[in-house]
C-alpha positions in Angstrom: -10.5 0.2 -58.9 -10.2 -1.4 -62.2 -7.1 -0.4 -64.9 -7.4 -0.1 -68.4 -4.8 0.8 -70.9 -5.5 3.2 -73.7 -3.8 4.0 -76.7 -3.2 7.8 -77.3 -1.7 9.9 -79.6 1.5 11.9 -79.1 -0.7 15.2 -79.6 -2.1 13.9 -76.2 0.7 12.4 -74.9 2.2 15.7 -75.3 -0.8 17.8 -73.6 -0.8 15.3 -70.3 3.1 16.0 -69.8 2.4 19.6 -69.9 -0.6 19.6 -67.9 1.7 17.5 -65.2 4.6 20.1 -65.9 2.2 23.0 -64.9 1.2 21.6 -61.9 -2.6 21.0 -62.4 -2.6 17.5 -61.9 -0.8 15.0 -59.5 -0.7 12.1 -62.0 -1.7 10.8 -65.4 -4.1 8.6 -63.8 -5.9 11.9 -61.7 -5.4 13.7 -65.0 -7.4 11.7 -66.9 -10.0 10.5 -63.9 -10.9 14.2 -63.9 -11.5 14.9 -67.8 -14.0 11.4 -67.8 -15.6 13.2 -64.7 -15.8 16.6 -66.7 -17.1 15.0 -69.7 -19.7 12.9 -67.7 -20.4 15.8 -65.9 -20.9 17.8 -69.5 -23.2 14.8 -70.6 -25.3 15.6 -68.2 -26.1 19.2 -68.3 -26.7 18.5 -72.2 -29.4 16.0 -71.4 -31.0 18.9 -69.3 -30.7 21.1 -71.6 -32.3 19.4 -74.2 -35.0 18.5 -71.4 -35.5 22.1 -70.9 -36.2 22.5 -74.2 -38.6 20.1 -74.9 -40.6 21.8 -72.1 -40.2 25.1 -73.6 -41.3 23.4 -77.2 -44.4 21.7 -75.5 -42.8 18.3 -76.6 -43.7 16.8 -73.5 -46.7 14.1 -72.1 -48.1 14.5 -69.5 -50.5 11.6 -67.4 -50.0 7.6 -65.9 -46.6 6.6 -67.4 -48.3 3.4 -68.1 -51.1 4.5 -69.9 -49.1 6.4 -72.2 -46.7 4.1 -72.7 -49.3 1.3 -74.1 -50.2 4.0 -76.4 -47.4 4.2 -77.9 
């Protein structure tokens, strides 16, 4: 597992003491593990979302990947 060292501001500084003071996370290090996973996680559904509505728009191809690759 690699460690990196961020900068933060005290607004945030201030949110991960009282997220750790409520109890919701065991450590600033699980704390923030868990909000990349969320946001990665949130990526993700927005990319098939925006899949999902290119199908619904018609903006898809259809046919031999190659074949329409060359064409473009």
């Amino acid at each position: 597992m690699t460690t990196i060292t961020v900068p933060i501001t005290k607004e945030l500084e201030y949110f991960i003491d009282e997220e750790l003071a409520s109890g919701t996370s065991e450590s600033k290090a699980h704390l923030v593990r868990f909000a990349l996973k969320r946001l990665r996680e949130e990526r993700a559904l927005a990319r098939l979302q925006e899949a999902e509505a290119d199908i619904k728009a018609s903006r898809v191809y259809k046919g031999d990947l190659k074949k329409l690759v060359k064409r473009f």
